[in-house]
N, C-alpha and C positions, 0 to 999 in steps of 0.2 A: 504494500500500500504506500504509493506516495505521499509524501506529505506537502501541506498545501504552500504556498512559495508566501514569504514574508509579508511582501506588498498586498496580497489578500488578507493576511491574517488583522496588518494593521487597520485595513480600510473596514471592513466587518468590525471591529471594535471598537472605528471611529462611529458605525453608520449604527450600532450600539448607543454609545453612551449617547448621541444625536438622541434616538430615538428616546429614551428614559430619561432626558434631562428638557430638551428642545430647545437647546440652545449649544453655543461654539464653543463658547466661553465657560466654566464652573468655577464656582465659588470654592473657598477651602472647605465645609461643610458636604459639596458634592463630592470632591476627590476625596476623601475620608471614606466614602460610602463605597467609592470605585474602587478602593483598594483594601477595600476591608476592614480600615482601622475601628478602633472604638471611638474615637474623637478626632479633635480638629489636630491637636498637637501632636500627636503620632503620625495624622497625615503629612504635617509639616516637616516633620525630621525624614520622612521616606521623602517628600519633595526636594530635601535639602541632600539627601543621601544619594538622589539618582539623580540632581543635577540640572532642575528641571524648573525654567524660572517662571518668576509671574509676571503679569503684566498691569502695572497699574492705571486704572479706570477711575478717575475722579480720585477719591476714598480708598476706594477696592479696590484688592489684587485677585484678580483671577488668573486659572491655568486654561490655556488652549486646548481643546479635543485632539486635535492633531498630534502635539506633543504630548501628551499623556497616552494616546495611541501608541503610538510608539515604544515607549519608556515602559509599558503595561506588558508591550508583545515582547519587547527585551527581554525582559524581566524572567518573563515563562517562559523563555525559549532558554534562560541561563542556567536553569532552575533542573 
């Protein structure tokens, strides 16, 4: 059984968290959810762990779909 090529696995995880959020952009309380953690600050040290910036919106830092895509499919394919 082949296994599926990267560039599908990230876009399916992008068209993922897309659909369950409806938006590009997540808040630190959304990446929390997408990664498992229990809280925001666990999410934060895994964002700071894998390197992965935010981008500040007014107030708010949020993370990209895309980059977190990514950094997700990394992740399990390291694993």
């Amino acid at each position: 059984m082949a296994a599926t090529p990267k560039w599908q696995d990230i876009s399916a995880k992008k068209k993922d968290m897309f659909e369950r959020h409806g938006v590009a952009m997540l808040n630190l309380q959304q990446v929390a959810q997408e990664f498992g953690c229990k809280d925001e600050r666990t999410a934060k040290k895994q964002l700071e762990r894998m390197d992965i910036p935010g981008v500040a919106v007014g107030r708010r830092v949020l993370y990209e779909v895309d980059v977190l895509a990514k950094a997700l499919v990394a992740r399990r394919g390291m694993v």
